[in-house]
C-alpha positions as CSV (number, residue, x, y, z in Angstrom):
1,X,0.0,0.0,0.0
2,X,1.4,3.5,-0.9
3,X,-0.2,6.9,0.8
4,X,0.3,10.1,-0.4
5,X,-0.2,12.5,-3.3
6,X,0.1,11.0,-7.7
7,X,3.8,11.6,-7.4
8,X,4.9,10.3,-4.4
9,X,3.0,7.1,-4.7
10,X,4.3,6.1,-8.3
11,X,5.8,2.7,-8.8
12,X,8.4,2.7,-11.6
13,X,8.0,1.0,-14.5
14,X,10.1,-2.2,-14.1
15,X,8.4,-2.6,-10.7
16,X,5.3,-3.2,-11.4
17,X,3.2,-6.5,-11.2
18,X,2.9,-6.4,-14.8
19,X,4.2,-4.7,-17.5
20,X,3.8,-4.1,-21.5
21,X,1.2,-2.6,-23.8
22,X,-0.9,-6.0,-24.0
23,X,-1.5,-5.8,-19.8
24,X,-2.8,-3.9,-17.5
25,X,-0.2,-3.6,-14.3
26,X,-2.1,-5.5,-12.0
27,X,-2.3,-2.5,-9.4
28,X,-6.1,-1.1,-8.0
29,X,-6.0,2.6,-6.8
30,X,-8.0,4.3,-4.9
31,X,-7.9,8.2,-4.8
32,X,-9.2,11.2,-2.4
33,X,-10.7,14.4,-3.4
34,X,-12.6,16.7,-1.2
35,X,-15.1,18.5,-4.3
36,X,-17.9,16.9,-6.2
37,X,-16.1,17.1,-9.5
38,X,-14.9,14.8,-11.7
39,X,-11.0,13.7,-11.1
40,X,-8.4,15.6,-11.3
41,X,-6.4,15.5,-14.8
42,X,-3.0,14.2,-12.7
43,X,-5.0,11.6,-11.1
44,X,-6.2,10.3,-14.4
45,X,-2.9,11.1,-16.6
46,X,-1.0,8.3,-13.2
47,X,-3.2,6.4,-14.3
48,X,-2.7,6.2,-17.9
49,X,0.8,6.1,-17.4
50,X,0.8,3.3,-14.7
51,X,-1.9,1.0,-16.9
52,X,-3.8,0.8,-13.5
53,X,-6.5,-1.9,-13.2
54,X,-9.0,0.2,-12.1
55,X,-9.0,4.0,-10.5
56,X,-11.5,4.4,-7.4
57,X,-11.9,7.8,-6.6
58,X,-13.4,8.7,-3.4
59,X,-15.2,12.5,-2.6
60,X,-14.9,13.0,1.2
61,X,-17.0,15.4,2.8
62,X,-15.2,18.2,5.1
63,X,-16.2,17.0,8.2
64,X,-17.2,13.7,9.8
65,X,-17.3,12.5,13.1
66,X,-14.8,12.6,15.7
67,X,-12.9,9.2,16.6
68,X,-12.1,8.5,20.4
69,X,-9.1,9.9,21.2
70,X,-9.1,12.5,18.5
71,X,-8.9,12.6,14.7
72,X,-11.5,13.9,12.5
73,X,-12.8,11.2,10.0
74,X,-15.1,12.4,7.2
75,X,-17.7,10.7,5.3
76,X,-18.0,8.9,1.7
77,X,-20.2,11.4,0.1
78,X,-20.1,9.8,-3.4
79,X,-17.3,8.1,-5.5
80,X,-16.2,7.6,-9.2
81,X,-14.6,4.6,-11.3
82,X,-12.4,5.0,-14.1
83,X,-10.3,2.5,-16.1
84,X,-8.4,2.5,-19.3
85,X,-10.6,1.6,-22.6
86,X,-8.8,-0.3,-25.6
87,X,-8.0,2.2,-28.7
88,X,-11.3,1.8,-30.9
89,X,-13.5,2.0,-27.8
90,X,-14.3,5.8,-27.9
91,X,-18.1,6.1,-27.2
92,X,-17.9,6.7,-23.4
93,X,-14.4,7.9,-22.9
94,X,-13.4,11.0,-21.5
95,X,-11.5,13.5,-23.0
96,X,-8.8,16.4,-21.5
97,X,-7.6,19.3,-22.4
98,X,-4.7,18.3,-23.4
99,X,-2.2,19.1,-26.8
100,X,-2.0,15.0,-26.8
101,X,-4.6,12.5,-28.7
102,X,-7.0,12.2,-26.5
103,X,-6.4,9.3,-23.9
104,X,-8.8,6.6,-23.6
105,X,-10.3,5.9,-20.8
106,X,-13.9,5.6,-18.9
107,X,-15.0,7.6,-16.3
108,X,-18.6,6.8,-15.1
109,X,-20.9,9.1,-13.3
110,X,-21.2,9.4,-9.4
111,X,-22.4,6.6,-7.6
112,X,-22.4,5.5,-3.8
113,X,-20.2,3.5,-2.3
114,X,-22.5,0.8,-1.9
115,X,-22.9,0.5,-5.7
116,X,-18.9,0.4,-6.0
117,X,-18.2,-2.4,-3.6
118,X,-20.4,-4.7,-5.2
119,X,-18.9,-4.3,-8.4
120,X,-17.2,-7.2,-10.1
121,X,-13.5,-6.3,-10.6
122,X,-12.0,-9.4,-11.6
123,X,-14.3,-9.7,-14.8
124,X,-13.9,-6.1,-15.7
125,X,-10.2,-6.3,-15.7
126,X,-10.3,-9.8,-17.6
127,X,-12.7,-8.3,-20.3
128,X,-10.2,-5.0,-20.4
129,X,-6.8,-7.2,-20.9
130,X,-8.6,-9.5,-23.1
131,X,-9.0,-6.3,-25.3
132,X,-5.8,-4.9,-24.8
133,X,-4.2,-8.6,-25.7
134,X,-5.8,-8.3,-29.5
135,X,-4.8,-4.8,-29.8
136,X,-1.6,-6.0,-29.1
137,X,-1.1,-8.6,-31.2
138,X,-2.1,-5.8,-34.0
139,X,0.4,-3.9,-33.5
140,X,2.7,-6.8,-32.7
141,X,2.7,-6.9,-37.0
142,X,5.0,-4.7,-37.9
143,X,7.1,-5.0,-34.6
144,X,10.2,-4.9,-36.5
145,X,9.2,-1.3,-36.9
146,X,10.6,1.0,-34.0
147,X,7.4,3.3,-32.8
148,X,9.0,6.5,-32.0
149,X,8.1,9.6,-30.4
150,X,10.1,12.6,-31.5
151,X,10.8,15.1,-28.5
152,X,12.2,18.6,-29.6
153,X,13.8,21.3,-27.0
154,X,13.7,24.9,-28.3
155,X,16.6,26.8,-26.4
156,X,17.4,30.8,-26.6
157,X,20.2,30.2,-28.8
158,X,18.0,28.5,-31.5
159,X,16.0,30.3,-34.1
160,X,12.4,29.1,-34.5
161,X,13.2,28.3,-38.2
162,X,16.3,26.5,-37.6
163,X,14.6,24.5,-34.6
164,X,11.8,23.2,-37.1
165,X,14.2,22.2,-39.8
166,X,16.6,20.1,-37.2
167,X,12.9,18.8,-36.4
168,X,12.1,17.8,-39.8
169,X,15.6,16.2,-40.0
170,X,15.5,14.0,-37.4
171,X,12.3,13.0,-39.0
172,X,13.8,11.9,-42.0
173,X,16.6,10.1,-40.0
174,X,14.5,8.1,-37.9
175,X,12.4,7.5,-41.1
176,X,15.5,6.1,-42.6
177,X,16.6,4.4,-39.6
178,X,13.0,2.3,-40.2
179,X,11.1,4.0,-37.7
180,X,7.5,5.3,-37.7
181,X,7.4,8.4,-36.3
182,X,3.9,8.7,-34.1
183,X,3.8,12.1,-33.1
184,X,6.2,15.7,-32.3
185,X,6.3,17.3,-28.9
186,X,8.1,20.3,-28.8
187,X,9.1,22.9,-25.8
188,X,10.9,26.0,-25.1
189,X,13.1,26.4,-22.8
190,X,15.7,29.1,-21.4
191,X,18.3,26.1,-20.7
192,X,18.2,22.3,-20.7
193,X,17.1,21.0,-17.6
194,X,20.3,19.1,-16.0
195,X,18.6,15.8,-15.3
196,X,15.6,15.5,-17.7
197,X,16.5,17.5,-20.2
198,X,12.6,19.1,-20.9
199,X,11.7,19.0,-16.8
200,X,9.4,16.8,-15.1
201,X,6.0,18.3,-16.3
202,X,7.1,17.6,-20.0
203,X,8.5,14.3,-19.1
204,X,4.9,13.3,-17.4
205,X,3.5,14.3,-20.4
206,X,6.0,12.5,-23.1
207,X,4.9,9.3,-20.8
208,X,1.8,10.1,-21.3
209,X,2.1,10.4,-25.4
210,X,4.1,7.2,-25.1
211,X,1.7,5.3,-23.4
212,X,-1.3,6.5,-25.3
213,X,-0.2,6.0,-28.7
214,X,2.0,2.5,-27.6
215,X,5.3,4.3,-28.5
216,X,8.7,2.2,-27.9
217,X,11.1,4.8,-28.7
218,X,11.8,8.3,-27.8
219,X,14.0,10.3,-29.6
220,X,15.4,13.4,-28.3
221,X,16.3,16.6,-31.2
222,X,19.9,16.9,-29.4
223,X,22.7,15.0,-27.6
224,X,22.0,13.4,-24.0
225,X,24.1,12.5,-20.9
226,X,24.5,9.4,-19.8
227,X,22.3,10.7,-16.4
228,X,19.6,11.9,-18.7
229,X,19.2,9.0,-20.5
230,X,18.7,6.8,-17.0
231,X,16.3,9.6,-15.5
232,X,14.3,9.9,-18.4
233,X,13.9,5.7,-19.0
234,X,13.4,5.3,-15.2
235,X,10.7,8.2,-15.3
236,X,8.7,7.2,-18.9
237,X,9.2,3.5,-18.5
238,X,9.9,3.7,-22.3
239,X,13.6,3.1,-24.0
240,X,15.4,6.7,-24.9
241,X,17.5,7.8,-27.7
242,X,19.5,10.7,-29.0
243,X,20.0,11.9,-32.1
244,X,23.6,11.2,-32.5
245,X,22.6,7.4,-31.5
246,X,20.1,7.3,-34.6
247,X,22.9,8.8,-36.6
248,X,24.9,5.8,-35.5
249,X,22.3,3.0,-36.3
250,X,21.9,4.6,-39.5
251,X,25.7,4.1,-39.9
252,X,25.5,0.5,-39.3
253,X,23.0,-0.2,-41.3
254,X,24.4,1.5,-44.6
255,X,28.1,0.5,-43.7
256,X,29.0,-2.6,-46.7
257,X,32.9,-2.0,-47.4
258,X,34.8,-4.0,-44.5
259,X,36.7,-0.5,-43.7
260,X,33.4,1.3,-43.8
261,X,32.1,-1.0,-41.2
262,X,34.9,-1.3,-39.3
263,X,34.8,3.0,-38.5
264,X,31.2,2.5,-37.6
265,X,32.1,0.2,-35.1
266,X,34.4,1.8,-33.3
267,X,32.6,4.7,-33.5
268,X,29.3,3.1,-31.8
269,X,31.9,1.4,-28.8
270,X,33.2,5.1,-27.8
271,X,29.6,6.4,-27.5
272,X,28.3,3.6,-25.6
273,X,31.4,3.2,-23.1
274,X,30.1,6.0,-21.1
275,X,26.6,5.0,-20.9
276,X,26.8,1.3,-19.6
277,X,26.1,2.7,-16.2
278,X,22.6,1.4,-15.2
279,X,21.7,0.0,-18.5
280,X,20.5,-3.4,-16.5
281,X,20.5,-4.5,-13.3
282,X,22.9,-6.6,-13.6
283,X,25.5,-3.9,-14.0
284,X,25.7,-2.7,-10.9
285,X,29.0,-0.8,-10.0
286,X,31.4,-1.3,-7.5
287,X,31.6,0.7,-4.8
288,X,33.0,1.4,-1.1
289,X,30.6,1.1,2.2
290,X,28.4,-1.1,3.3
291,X,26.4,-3.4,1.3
292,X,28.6,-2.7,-1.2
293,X,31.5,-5.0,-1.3
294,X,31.6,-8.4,-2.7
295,X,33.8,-11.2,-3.8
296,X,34.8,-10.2,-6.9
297,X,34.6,-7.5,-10.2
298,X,31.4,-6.7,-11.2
299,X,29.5,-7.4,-14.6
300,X,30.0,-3.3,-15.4
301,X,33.5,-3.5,-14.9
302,X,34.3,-6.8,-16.5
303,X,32.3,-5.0,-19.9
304,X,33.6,-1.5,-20.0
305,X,37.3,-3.3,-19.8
306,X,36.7,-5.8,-22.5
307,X,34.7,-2.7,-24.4
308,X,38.5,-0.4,-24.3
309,X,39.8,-3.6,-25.8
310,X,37.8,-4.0,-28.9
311,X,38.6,0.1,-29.2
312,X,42.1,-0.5,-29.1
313,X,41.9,-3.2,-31.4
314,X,39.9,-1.4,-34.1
315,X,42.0,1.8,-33.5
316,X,45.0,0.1,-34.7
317,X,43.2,-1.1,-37.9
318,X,41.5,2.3,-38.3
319,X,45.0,3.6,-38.3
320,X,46.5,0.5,-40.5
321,X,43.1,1.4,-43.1
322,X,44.5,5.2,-42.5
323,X,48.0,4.5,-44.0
324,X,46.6,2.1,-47.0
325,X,44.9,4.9,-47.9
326,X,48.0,7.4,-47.2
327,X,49.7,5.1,-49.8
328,X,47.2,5.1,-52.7
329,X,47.4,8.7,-52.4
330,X,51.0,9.0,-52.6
331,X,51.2,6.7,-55.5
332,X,48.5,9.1,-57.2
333,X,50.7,12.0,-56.3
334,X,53.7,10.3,-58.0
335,X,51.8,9.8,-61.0
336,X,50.6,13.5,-61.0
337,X,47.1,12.6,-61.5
338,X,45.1,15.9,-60.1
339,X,42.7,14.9,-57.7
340,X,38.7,16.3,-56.6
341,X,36.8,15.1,-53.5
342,X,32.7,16.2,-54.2
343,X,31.5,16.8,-50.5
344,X,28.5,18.4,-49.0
345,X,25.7,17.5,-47.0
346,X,24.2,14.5,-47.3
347,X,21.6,13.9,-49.9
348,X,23.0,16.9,-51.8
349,X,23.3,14.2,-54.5
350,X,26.9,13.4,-54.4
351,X,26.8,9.5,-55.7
352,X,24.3,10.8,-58.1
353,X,27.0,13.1,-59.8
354,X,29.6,10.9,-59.6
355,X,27.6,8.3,-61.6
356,X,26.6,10.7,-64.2
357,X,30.3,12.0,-64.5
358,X,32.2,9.2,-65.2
359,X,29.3,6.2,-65.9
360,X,29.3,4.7,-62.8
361,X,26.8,2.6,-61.2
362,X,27.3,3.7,-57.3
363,X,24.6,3.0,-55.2
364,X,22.4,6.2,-55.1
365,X,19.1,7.1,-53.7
366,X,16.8,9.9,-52.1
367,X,18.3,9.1,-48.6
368,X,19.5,10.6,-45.5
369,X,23.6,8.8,-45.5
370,X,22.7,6.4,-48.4
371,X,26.6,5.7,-49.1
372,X,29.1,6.0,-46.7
373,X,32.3,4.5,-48.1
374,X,34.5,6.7,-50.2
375,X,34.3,6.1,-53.8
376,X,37.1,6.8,-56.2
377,X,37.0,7.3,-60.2
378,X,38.1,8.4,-62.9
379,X,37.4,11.1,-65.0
380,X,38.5,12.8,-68.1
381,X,38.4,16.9,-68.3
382,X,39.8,19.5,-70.8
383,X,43.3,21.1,-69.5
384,X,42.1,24.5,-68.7
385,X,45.1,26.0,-70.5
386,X,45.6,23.7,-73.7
387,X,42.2,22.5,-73.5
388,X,44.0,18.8,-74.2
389,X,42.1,15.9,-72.4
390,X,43.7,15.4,-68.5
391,X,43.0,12.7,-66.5
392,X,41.7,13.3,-62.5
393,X,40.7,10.9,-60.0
394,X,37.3,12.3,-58.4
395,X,36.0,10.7,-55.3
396,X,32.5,10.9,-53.3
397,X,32.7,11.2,-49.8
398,X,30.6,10.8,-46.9
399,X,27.8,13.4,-46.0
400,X,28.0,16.2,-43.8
401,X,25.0,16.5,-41.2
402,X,24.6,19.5,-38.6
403,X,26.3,19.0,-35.6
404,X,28.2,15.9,-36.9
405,X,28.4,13.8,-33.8
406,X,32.4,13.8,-32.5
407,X,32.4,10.2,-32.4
408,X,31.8,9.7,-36.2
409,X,34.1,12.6,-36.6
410,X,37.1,10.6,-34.8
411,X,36.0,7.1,-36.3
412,X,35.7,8.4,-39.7
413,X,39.2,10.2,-40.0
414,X,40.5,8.2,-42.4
415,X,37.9,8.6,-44.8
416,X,37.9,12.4,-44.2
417,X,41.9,12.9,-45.1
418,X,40.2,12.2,-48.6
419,X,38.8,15.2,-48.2
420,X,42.0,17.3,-46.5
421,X,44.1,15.9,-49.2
422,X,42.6,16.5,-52.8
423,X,43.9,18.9,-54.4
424,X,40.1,21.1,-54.9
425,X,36.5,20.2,-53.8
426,X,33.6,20.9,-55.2
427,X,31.2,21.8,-52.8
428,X,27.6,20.1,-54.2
429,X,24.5,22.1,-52.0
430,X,20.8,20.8,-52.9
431,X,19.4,24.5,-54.1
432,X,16.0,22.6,-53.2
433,X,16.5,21.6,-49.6
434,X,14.5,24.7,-47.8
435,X,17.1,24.8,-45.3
436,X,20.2,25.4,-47.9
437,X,21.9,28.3,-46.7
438,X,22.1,26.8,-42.9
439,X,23.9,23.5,-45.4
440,X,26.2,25.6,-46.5
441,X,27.2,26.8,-43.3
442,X,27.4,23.4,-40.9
443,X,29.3,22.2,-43.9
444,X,31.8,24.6,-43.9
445,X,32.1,24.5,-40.1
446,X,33.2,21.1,-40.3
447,X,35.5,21.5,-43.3
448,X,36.8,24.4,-40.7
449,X,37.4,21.3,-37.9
450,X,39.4,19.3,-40.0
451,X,43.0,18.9,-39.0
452,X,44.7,19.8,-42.5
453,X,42.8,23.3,-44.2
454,X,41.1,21.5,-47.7
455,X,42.0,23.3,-50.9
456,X,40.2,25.5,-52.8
457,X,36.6,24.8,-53.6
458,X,33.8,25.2,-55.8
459,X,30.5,25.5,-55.1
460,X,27.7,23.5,-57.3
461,X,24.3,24.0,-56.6
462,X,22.3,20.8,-57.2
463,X,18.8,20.3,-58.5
464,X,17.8,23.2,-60.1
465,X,14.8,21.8,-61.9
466,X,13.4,21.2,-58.5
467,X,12.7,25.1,-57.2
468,X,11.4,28.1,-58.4
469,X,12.4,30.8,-60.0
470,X,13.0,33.8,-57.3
471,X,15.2,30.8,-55.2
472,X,17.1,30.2,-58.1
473,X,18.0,34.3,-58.6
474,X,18.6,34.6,-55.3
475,X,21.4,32.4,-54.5
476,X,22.9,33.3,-58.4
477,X,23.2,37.1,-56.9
478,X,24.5,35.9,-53.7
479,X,27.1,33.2,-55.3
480,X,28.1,34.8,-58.5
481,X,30.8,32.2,-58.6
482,X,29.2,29.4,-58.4
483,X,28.0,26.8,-60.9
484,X,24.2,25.7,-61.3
485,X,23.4,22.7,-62.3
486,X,20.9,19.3,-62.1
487,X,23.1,15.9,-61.8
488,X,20.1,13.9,-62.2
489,X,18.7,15.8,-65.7
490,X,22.4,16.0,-67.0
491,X,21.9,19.9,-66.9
492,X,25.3,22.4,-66.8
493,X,27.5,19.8,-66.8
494,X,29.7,21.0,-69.1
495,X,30.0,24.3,-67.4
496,X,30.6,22.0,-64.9
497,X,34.1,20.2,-66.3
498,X,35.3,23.6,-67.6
499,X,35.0,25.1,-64.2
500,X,36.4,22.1,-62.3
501,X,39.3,22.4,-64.9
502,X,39.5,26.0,-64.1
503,X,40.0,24.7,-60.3
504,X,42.5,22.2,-60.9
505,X,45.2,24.9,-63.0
506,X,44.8,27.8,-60.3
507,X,45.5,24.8,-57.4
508,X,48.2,23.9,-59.5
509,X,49.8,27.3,-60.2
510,X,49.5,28.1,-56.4
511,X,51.2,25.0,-54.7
């Protein structure tokens, strides 16, 4: 038995009698409220988010009578029941006023207590799971699908426009990821909140969301702490993600190459060292005092040792991949083959040019990271001087993403130096992407992080045929230098050669 107010009395998740979507938790409340009104929306909202049994609410009149030896004790004056109500059952539910789909659930009219106590509980809760088991099972088809509820935090330093697009994004990644996205919650805040991220109001109501619309994945616009990942699981009962770790499953699923898959994986052991603190029980850590100490090395430790292992063991071969590829360069360089790395944010349609400029047949497609492994070609341009036919080696590169997570940064540094050591770039921006200009800027910030300054580049905008025509006269007056063109429709491409050829002789005449 628990006394006290909704908050204090809440079991967590993983405590419960019963857990999951298909059950009900195997708890009956009952609640206190001194008006004639129906129950209070945090009454109701626990109980949505604890899948109680049933809810008995119970209006006490102020005063009763006096017990002997003191202590008022008031009188039943008339009580409510509520209980949860499968999805399609919607003709007596009660709705809140609330930003949320509405959350099913039956709350019946006033009746005494007498009426109450003689109702049957055990077949109402039979008749409710029985329910709850079929809608289950229907949604149990396309379980392989991640259910995911996207959680956005607007902060003073964030435009409104560049907090929607980073919103949109993560859309797309956790569409490409293969998740269903249910349902956006967004909020503004000064500052993060150190331990939830969006404070404990907005994580009642993400639980809330979760457990109404039978999400099993929530996935935060921004990069969490290890501490905010365990408060918010413990608090919504629901597994929690970042955005960099969506970025990283997204990685894994595209790598194919051996070295390609090789970065990823180092890359997804250094962000999860630091966050195998509390993920189980059975890692518990070891510590000093009482009840404490035990025979041996715990679980946690045994794993975050073996973990810094496996690092070490793929940072040698990321470093062994690093120097193969040192060497192909160097035997380029010898041959005085000029070389072009396309980069640019990903989707810009990078592959897509590459296959159109030298009749390849790279993997390409309208998605978020769709190649990740460097791909190298050849390609035949007029000299810029002699107009004579020169040979260049022109490679695609991975894409850029705002806020590149560190991780993939560090992991992926040897398939960055193609990038630091071509001799020009050509910078390829998708003119149809509403967010281009912020593109062009987290692309250059990166380009700006990389240990060795890149050479000179050019700037392509992509997909031309795709927008209108005041977007298109816009960024020609604010990138007279640039090249327009449409990889996909063949359009300016040869602009495009003469320019790169242009590139390539000033690069030349300046080393």
């Amino acid at each position: 038995m628990g006394v006290g107010t909704v908050s204090q009395t809440r079991i967590p998740a993983l405590e419960l009698p019963r857990y999951g979507n298909g059950r009900l938790s195997g708890i009956r409340c009952i609640a206190t409220q001194l008006k004639s009104d129906l129950p209070r929306e945090s009454v109701l909202t626990a109980m949505a988010m604890q899948r109680l049994d049933v809810l008995a609410i119970l209006t006490l009149t102020g005063s009763g009578f006096e017990r002997r030896g003191g202590g008022g004790t008031g009188y039943v004056k008339e009580a409510y029941l509520a209980h949860l109500l499968p999805q399609g059952e919607g003709e007596n539910q009660t709705q809140l006023d609330s930003p949320l789909a509405p959350v099913p659930y039956y709350v019946s009219s006033p009746m005494s207590l007498d009426v109450l106590s003689n109702q049957d509980f055990l077949d109402l809760v039979d008749g409710l799971e029985a329910e709850f088991q079929r809608e289950f099972v229907a949604l149990d088809v396309n379980s392989d699908q991640d259910r995911v509820l996207l959680v956005g935090v607007q902060t003073d330093k964030i435009s409104t426009q560049r907090f929607e697009y980073g919103l949109a994004e993560l859309g797309r990644l956790v569409d490409t990821a293969g998740g269903i996205v249910l349902q956006t919650l967004r909020q503004k805040r000064s500052r993060p909140h150190p331990q939830t991220v969006v404070g404990e109001g907005k994580t009642q109501e993400i639980a809330l969301a979760a457990q109404t619309l039978g999400a099993t994945l929530i996935v935060f616009d921004r990069s969490l702490s290890p501490a905010q990942v365990r408060n918010l699981e413990t608090r919504i009962g629901v597994r929690v993600v970042d955005r960099t770790e969506v970025i990283l499953d997204i990685f894994a699923q595209r790598a194919q190459s051996g070295a390609g898959k090789l970065q990823v994986e180092l890359a997804q052991l250094e962000y999860s060292l630091p966050r195998l603190t509390g993920r189980g029980q059975a890692m518990s850590r070891l510590g000093g005092g009482i009840g404490t100490r035990g025979p041996g090395e715990t679980k946690l430790e045994t794993e975050r040792r073996a973990i810094q292992r496996r690092i070490a063991r793929l940072q040698q071969e990321v470093n062994q991949l690093q120097a193969h590829r040192a060497r192909l360069r160097q035997r380029r360089q010898r041959q005085e083959v000029p070389t072009l790395a396309i980069v640019g944010y990903t989707n810009a349609g990078k592959s897509t040019l590459l296959n159109v400029l030298t009749a390849s047949e790279i993997y390409a497609a309208d998605q978020l990271f769709a190649t990740l492994d460097p791909t190298s070609r050849r390609l035949t341009i007029p000299d810029a001087v002699t107009e004579e036919p020169q040979n260049i080696v022109i490679t695609d590169t991975v894409g850029f993403i705002h806020e590149l997570p560190p991780a993939l940064i560090d992991a992926f540094r040897a398939t960055l130096e193609e990038v630091t050591d071509a001799d020009v770039l050509l910078h390829l921006v998708d003119l149809s992407h509403p967010a281009w200009q912020a593109q062009i800027q987290s692309v250059m910030e990166i380009l700006t992080q990389m240990p060795i300054t890149p050479g000179p580049a050019l700037l392509a905008f992509n997909k031309i045929d795709s927008v209108d025509g005041e977007t298109l006269r816009f960024a020609q007056e604010e990138y007279p230098q640039a090249v327009f063109i449409s990889a996909a429709n063949a359009l300016g491409l040869e602009t495009l050669r003469l320019r790169m050829a242009q590139l390539i002789d000033y690069a030349n005449a300046n080393q």
